[in-house]
C-alpha positions in Angstrom: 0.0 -83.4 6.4 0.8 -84.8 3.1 -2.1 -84.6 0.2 -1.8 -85.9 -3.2 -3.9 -87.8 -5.6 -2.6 -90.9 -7.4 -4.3 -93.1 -10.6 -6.5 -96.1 -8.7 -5.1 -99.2 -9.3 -3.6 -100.5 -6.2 -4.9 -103.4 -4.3 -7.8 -102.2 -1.8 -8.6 -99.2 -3.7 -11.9 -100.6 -6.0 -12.8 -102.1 -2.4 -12.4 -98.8 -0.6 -14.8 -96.8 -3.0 -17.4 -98.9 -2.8 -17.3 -98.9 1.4 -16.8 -95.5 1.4 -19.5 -94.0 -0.6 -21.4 -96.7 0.9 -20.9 -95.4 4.8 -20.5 -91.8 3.8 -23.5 -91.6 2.0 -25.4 -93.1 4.7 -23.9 -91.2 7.7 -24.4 -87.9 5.9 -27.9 -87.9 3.8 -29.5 -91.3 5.3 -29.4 -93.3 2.1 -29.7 -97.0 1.8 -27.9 -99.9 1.1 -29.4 -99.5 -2.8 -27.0 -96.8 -3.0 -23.9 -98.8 -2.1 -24.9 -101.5 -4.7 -24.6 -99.3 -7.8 -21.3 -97.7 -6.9 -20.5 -101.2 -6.7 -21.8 -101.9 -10.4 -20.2 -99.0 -11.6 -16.9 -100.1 -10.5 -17.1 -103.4 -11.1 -17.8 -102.0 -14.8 -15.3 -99.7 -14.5 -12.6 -102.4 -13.1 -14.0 -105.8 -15.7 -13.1 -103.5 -18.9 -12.2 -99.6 -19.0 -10.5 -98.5 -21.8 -7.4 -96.8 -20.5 -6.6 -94.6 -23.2 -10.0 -93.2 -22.7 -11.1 -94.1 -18.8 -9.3 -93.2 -15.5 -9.8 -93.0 -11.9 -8.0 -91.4 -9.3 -7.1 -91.6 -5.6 -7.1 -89.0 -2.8 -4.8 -89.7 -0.2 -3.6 -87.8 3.0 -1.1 -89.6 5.0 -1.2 -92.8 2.7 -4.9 -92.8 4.1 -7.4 -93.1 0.8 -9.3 -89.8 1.5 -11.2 -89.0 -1.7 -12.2 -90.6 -5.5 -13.2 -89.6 -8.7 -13.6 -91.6 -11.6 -13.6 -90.3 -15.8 -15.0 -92.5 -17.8 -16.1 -92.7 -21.7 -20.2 -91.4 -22.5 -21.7 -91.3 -25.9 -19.5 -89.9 -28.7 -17.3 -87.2 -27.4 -18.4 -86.8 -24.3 -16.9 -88.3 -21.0 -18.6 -88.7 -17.3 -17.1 -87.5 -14.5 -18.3 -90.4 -11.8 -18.3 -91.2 -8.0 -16.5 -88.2 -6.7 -16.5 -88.7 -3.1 -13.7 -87.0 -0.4 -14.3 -88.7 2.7 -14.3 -86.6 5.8 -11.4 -87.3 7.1 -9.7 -85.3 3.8 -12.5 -82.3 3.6 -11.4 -78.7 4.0 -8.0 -78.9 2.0 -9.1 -78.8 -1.3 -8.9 -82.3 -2.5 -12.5 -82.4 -4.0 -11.7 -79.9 -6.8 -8.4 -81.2 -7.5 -10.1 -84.1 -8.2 -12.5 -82.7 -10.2 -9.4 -80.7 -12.0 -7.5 -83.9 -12.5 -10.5 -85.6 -14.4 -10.9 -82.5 -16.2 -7.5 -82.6 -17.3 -7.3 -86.1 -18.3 -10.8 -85.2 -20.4 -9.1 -82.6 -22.3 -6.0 -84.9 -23.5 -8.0 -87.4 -24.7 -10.1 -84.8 -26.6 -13.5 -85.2 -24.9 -15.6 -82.1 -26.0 -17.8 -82.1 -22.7 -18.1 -84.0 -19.5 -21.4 -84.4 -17.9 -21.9 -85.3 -14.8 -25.2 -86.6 -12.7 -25.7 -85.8 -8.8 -28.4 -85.3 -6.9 -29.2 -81.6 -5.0 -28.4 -82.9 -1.2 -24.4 -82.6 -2.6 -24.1 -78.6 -1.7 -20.3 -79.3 -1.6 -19.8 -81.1 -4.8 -22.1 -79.1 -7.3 -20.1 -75.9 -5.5 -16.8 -77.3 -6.8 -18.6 -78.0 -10.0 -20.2 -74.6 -10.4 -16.7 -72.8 -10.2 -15.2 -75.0 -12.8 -18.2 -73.7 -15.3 -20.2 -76.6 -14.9 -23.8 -75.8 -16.2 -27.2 -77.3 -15.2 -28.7 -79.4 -18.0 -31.9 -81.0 -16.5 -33.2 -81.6 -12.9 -35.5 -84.7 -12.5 -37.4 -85.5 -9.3 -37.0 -89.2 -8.0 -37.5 -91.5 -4.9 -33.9 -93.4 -5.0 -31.5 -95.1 -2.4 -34.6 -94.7 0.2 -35.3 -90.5 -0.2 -37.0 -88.1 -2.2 -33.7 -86.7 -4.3 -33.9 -84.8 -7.4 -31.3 -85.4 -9.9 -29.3 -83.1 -11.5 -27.2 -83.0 -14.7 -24.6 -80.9 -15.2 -22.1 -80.4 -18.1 -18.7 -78.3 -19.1 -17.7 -77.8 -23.0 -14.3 -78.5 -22.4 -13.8 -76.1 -25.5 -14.7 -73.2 -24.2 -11.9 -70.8 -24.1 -9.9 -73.0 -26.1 -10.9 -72.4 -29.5 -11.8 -76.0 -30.1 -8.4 -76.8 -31.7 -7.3 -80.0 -31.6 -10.3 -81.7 -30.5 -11.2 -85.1 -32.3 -15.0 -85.6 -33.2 
């Protein structure tokens, strides 16, 4: 098997997040159509007018079969989001989730975000493990009744200068 992860941008790939999330999410934790409709806002955002010196997303594949996602895009000031991480489960079990996570990461630091923050919600075991070892912390928790269950949210964040001294960093 062949893994590697590639910058979205080819044709069937916006399409392919949205469906995924969209029949993942509901296989695996029940959640409604509601759900579906803001990945779909968030990509159309993401896909109408991302800045590409400061936004990216990324494509899992295994095969030349889309397997996984994850999106970086600009927050307030210096900080970016880490959005819509998903690895399908036709890709789970060789590591593709945190080398999504690393490649966002990565892409974060060159373009001199100081933190990413991220927003999940606690049924995702899987993804706040991947972001735990990467030295994610746990900012808030929130309860809320969203995408037809009782979820609560979660956000986590990573100074991306920690261990590095801050150097080189714009404000």
């Amino acid at each position: 098997m062949t893994a590697m992860i590639r910058r979205l941008g080819r044709p069937g790939d916006l399409g392919w997040v949205v469906a995924a999330h969209g029949e993942v999410y509901a296989r695996e934790f029940g959640w409604d159509g509601s759900f579906e409709a803001l990945v779909a806002r968030i990509v159309a955002d993401f896909a109408a007018g991302h800045d590409p010196e400061r936004e990216a997303a990324w494509v899992a594949e295994l095969d030349g079969q889309r397997v996984g996602c994850v999106f970086c895009v600009a927050g307030p000031g210096a900080t970016a989001q880490l959005r819509l991480l998903l690895v399908h489960p036709d890709g789970r079990g060789l590591g593709l989730g945190g080398r999504l996570v690393d490649t966002c990461l990565d892409f974060a630091r060159s373009r001199g975000y100081r933190t990413v923050r991220l927003w999940t919600n606690d049924p995702l075991i899987a993804a706040r493990r991947i972001y735990l070892d990467r030295g994610f912390t746990l900012t808030g928790e929130e309860p809320h009744h969203s995408f037809g269950a009782d979820l609560v949210g979660q956000t986590y964040e990573l100074d991306l200068r920690a261990g590095e001294g801050g150097h080189g960093l714009v404000e």
